[in-house]
C-alpha positions in Angstrom: 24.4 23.8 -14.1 22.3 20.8 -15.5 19.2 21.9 -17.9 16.5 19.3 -18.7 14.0 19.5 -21.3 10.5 18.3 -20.4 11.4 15.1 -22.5 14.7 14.2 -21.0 13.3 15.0 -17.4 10.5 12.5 -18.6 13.6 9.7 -19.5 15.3 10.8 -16.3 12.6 10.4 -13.9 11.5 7.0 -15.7 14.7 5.7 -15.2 14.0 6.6 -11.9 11.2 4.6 -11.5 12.8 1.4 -12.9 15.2 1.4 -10.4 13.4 1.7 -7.8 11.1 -1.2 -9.0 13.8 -3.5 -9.1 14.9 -2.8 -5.8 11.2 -3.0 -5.0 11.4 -6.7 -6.5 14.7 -7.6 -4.7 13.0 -6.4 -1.3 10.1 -8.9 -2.5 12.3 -11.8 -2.8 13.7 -10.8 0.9 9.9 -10.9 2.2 8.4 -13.8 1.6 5.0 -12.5 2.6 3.7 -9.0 3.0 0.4 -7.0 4.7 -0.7 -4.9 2.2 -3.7 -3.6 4.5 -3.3 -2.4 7.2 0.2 -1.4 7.9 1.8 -2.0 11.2 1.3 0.3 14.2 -1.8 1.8 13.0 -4.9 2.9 13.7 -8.4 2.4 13.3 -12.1 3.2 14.2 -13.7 -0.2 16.0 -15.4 -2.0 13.1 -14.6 -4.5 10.2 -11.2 -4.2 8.9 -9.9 -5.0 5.8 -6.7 -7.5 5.4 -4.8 -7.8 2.5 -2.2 -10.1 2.5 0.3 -10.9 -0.6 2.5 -13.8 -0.1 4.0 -16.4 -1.9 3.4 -19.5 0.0 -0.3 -20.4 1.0 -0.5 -19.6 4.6 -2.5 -19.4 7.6 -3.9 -15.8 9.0 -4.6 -15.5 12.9 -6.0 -12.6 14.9 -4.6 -12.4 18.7 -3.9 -16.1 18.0 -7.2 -17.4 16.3 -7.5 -18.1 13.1 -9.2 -16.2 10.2 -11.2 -17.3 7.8 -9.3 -16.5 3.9 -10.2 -15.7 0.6 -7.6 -16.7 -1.9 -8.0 -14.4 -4.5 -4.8 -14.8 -7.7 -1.6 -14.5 -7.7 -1.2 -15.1 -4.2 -3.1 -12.5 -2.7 -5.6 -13.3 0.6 -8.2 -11.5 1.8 -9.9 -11.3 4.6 -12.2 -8.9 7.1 -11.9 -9.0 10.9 -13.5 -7.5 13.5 -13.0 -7.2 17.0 -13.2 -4.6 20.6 -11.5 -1.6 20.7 -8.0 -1.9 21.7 -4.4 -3.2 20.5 -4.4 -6.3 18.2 -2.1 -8.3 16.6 -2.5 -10.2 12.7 0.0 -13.0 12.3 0.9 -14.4 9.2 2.5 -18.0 8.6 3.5 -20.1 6.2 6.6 -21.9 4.5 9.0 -19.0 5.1 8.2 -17.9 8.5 6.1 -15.7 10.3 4.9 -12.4 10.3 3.4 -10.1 12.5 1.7 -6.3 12.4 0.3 -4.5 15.3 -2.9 -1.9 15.2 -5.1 -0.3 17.5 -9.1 -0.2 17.2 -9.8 3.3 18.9 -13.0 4.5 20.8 -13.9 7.7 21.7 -13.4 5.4 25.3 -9.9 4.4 24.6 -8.4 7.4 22.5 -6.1 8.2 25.2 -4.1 4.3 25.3 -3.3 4.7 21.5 0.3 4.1 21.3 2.9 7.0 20.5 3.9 7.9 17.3 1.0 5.6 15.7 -0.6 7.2 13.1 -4.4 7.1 11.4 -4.6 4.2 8.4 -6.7 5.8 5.5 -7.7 2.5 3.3 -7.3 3.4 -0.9 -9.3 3.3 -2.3 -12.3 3.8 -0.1 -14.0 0.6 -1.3 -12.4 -2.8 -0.8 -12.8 -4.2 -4.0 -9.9 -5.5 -5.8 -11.7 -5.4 -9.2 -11.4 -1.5 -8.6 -8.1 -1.3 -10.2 -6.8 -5.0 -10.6 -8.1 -7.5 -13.3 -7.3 -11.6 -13.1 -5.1 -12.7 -16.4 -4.0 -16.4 -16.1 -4.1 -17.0 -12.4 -2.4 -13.5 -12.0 -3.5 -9.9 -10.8 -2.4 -6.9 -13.2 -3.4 -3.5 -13.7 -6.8 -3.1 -15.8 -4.3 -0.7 -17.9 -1.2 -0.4 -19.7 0.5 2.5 -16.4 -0.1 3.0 -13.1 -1.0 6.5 -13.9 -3.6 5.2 -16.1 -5.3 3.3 -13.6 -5.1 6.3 -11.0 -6.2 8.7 -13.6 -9.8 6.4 -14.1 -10.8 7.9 -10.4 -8.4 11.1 -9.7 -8.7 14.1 -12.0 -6.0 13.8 -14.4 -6.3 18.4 -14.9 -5.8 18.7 -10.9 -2.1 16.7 -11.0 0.2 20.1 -11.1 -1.8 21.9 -8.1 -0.2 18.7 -6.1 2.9 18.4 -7.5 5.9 19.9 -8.9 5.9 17.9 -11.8 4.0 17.1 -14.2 2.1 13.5 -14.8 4.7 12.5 -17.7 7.3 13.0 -15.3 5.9 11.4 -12.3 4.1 8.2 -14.3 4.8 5.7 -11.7 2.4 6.8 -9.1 3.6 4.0 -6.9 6.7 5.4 -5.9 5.3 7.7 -3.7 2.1 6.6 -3.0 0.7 3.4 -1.4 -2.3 2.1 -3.4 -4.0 0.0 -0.8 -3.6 3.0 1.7 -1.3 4.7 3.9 -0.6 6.4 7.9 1.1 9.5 6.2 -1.3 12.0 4.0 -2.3 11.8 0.6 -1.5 8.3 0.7 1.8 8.6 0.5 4.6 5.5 1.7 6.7 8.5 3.4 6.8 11.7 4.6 6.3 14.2 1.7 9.8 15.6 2.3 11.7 12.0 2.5 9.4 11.4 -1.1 10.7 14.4 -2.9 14.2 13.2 -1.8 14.3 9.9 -3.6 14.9 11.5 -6.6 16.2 15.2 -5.0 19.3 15.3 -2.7 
């Protein structure tokens, strides 16, 4: 039976995280171009919605086929806020490497009952829009206003509540962005998957 100290599970769990963002980077190079917010085959509440889009090329960004006025902000990130009647939509991105597309629904208390199965609630994160939240602009670039992810979580989420969350503790789980999606999420407490498929990443 395998023992781990709370230093070695630290290394192991780090390791962890490295791995997964180089496979993170490799799926980058694969996808040229990437909505960050929102996240296909969600769903909204009829108002202005936030798009984020990372990409590599410049592009062109079109709501149900009409273009959308973009921000460039750095290191190829575009911005942008839409609004439009309650119902299914569809955002289209284009540029040099193709073209993609991500579907959500704007519900009303009208048109609650045509939201499509299986399409879950987007929660934005965090709450307000603003990249400068978290991100800071070094040489034309975006990067973390601190050295760790953790870090920069820790500057708006109570560092003391972490355990009551989690079965390990914050050294261990440093890399917040394995789990969690920092520009929001479908699944709860923000997380990329279902709690059970996120504890398996690193548990059989």
């Amino acid at each position: 039976m395998l023992t781990f100290s709370r230093r070695s599970g630290a290394r192991l769990f780090a390791a962890l995280g490295v791995l997964g963002i180089a496979a993170w980077g490799q799926e980058r190079k694969q996808d040229a171009s990437t909505f960050l917010r929102p996240l296909d085959q969600s769903v909204l509440e009829v108002g202005p919605v936030s798009v984020i889009v990372r990409a590599s090329n410049k592009g062109k960004l079109s709501l149900d086929g009409k273009p959308v006025d973009l921000k460039q902000s750095a290191g190829g990130v575009y911005t942008a806020t839409v609004n439009s009647s309650g119902g299914l939509h569809e955002l289209s991105w284009i540029d040099a490497a193709g073209e993609q597309k991500i579907r959500f629904f704007l519900r009303t208390e009208a048109n609650v009952a045509g939201v499509p199965a299986g399409w879950k609630v987007f929660k934005p994160h965090p709450p307000s829009v603003e990249c400068g939240i978290c991100h800071s602009e070094k040489q034309g670039e975006w990067s973390f206003k601190t050295r760790s992810y953790s870090e920069t979580c820790f500057t708006c989420h109570e560092q003391k509540s972490f355990v009551q969350g989690h079965a390990h503790n914050d050294e261990v789980l440093a890399d917040c962005v394995l789990c969690h999606n920092p520009h929001g999420s479908t699944e709860e407490f923000h997380l990329k998957m279902p709690r059970e498929t996120a504890c398996k990443q690193c548990h059989g």
